[in-house]
C-alpha positions as CSV (number, residue, x, y, z in Angstrom):
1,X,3.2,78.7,-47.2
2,X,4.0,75.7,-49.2
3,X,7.3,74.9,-47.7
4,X,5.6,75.1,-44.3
5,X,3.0,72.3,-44.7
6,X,5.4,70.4,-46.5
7,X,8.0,71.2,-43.5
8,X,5.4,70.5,-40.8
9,X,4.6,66.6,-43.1
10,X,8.2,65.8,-42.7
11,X,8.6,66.3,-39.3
12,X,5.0,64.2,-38.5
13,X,6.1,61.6,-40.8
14,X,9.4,61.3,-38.9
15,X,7.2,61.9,-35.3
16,X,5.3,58.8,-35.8
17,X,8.6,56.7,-37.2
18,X,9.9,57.5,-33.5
19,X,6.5,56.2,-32.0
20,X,6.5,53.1,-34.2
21,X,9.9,52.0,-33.3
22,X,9.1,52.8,-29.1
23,X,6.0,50.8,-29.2
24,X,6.7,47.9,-31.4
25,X,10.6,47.3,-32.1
26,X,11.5,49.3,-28.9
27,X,9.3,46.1,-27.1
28,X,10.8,43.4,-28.7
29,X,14.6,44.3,-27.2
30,X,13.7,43.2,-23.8
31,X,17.2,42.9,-21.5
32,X,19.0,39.7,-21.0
33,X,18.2,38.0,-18.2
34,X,21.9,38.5,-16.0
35,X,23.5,34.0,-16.2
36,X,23.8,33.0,-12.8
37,X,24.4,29.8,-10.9
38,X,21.0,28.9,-10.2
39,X,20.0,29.5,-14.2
40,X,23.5,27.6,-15.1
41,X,21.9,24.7,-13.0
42,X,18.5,24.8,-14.1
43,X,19.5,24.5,-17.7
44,X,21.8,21.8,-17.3
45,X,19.1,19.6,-15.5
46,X,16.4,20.7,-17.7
47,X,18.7,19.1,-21.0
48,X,20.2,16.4,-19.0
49,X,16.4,15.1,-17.4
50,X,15.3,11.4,-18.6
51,X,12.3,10.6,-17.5
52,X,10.4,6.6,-17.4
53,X,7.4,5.3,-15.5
54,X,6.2,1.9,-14.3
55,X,2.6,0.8,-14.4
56,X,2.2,-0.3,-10.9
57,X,-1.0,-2.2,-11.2
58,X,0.4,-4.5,-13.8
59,X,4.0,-5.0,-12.4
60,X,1.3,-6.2,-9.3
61,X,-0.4,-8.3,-11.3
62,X,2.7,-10.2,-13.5
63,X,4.9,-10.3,-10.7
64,X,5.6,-13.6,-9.8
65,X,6.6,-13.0,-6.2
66,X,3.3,-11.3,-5.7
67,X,0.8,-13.8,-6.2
68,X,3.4,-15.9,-3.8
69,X,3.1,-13.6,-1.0
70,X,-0.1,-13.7,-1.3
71,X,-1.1,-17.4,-1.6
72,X,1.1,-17.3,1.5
73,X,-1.4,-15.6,3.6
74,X,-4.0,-17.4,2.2
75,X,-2.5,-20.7,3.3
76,X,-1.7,-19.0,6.4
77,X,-5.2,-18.1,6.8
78,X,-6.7,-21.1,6.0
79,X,-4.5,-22.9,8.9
80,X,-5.8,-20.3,11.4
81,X,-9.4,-20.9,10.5
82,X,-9.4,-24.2,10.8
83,X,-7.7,-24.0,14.1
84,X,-10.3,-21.6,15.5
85,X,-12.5,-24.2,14.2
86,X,-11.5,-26.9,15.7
87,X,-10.9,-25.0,18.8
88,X,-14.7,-23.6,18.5
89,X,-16.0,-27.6,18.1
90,X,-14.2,-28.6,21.0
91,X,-15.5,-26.1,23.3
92,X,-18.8,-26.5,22.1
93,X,-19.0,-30.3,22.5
94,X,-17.7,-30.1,26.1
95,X,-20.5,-27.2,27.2
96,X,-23.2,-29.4,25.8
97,X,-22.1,-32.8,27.3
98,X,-21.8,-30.6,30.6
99,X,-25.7,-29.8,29.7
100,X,-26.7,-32.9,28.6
101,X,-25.5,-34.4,32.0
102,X,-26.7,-31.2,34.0
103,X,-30.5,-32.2,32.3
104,X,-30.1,-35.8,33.1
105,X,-29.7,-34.8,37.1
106,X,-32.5,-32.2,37.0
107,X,-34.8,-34.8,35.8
108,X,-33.8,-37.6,38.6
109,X,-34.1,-34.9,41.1
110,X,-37.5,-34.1,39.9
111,X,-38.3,-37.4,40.0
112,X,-36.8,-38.4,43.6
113,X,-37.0,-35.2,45.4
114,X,-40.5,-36.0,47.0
115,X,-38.8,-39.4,48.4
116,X,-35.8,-37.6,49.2
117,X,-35.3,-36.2,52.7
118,X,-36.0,-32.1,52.6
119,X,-32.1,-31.5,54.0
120,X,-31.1,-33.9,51.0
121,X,-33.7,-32.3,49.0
122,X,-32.2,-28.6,49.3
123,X,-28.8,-29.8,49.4
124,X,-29.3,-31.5,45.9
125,X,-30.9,-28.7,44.4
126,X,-28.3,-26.3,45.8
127,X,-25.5,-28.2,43.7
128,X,-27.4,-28.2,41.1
129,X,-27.8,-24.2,41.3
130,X,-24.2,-24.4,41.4
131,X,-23.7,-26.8,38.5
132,X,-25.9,-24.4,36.2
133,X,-23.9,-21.4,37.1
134,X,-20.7,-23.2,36.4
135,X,-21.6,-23.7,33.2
136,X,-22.8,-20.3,32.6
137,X,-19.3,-19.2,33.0
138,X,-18.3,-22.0,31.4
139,X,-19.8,-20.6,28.4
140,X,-18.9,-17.2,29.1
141,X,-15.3,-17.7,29.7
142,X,-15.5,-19.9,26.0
143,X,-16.8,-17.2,24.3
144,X,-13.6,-14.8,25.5
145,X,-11.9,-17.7,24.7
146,X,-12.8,-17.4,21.0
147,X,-13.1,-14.0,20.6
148,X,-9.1,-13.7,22.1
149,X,-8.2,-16.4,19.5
150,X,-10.2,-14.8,17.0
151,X,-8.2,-11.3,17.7
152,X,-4.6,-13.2,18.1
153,X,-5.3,-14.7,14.4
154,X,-5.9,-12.1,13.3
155,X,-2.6,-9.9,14.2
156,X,-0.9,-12.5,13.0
157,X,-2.3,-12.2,9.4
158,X,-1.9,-8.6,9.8
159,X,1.7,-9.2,10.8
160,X,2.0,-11.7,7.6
161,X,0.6,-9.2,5.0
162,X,3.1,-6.0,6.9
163,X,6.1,-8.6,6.6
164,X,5.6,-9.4,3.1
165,X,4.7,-6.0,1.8
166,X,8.1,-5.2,3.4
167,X,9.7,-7.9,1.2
168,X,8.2,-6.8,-2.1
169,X,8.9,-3.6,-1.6
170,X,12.2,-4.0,-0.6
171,X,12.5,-6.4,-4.0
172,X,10.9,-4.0,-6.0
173,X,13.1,-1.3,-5.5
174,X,16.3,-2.9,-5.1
175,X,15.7,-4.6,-8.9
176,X,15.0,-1.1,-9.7
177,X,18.0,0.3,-8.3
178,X,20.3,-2.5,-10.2
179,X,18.4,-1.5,-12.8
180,X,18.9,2.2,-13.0
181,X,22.6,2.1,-12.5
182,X,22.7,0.6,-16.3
183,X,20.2,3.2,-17.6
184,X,20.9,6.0,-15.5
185,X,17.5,7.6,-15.9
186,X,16.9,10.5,-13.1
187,X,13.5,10.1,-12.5
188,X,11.1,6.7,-12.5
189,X,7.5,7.2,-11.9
190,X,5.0,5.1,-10.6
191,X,1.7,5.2,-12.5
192,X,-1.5,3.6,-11.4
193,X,-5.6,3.9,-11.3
194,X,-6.0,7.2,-9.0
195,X,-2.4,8.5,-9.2
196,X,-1.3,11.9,-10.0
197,X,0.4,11.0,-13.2
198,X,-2.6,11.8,-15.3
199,X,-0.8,10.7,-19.1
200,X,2.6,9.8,-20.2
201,X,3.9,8.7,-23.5
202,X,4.2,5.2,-24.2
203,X,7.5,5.2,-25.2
204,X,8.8,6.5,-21.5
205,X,6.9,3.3,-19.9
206,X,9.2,0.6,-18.7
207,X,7.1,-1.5,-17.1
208,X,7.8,-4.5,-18.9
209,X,11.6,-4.1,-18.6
210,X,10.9,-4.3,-14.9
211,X,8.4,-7.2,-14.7
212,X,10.7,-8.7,-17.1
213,X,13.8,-8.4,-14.5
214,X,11.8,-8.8,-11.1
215,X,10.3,-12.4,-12.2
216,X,14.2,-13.2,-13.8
217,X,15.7,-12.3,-10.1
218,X,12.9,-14.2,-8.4
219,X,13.1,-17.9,-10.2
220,X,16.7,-17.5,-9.9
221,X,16.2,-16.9,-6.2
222,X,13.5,-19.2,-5.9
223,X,15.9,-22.0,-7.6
224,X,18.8,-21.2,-5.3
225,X,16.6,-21.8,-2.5
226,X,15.2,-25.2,-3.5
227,X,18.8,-26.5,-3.9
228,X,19.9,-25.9,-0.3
């Protein structure tokens, strides 16, 4: 009877050895993923990847060529404004010596028409009927005027600010470009207020590498172009 129970320990001691090794050691075995092309290629980018970003507020607000663009529109704007105020003046002193004059007649007809004849009588007051609605339109026709001018201005701004923001951009990432063939990073990030790029270290941020290198480019330009 003894050798039984001590049989029947054995083989539950060496029962639960089995379990123990199927749920524990048996789990951490798990079978090698099968290297493929696609894994090859994901591993080679994932050690190869070098990654920077560019504050894109601040290369906007140290960038030389920038506040030139935009003190270009402003100029531009200013010239516009005063044109369509000079245009408004003018228009509006030749409505209101039309009216002055058109006043002075009325009053001479009121004061005449009783001597007048009644054929010269209606005739008079007929051109002056006439006179009145002229200037109406006359009015009318300066308002469109305006409002056209005011409308062709401001395309033309519009057209400015598309132009330029063609130009910087097309600056921007050119420099960056030149740039990148040195440094050979494979991705650049552009990080501002409301972007997705939520955090990045500071060490990755290359922002002042660029601003550096765009203002460099752009005096040299700048001074090419005051020599010709």
């Amino acid at each position: 009877m003894k050798n039984a129970t001590q049989i029947l320990t054995y083989v539950l001691v060496i029962a639960v050895g089995l379990l123990y090794y199927m749920l524990f050691l048996g789990n951490l075995r798990q079978p090698e993923e099968p290297v493929t092309e696609q894994r090859l290629a994901i591993d080679s980018i994932g050690s190869n990847l070098t990654v920077a970003y560019i504050n894109y507020d601040t290369l906007m607000e140290k960038y030389k060529y920038v506040e030139d663009l935009n003190n270009e529109v402003l100029e531009k704007k200013a010239e516009l404004d005063a044109r369509f105020e000079s245009r408004s003046k003018q228009l509006e002193k030749e409505l209101r010596k039309r009216a002055e004059k058109f006043q002075i007649e009325v009053r001479e007809f009121e004061n005449k028409s009783a001597e007048m004849p009644e054929f010269t009588a209606k005739q008079t007051m007929m051109n002056l009927q006439n006179e009145e609605t002229k200037i109406r339109e006359s009015q009318y026709q300066g308002q469109l005027e305006l409002e056209d001018l005011q409308d062709e201005f401001t395309q033309e701004i519009m057209d400015l600010q598309l132009k330029n923001s063609d130009l910087l951009q097309e600056a921007i990432h050119g420099y960056i470009n030149k740039y990148n063939a040195k440094q050979n990073l494979s991705l650049i990030f552009a990080m501002s207020d409301g972007s997705n790029l939520m955090h990045a270290q500071n060490s990755l941020n290359i922002t002042n590498d660029i601003v550096d290198g765009l203002n460099k480019e752009y005096e040299e330009k700048f001074k090419d172009k005051s020599k010709e």
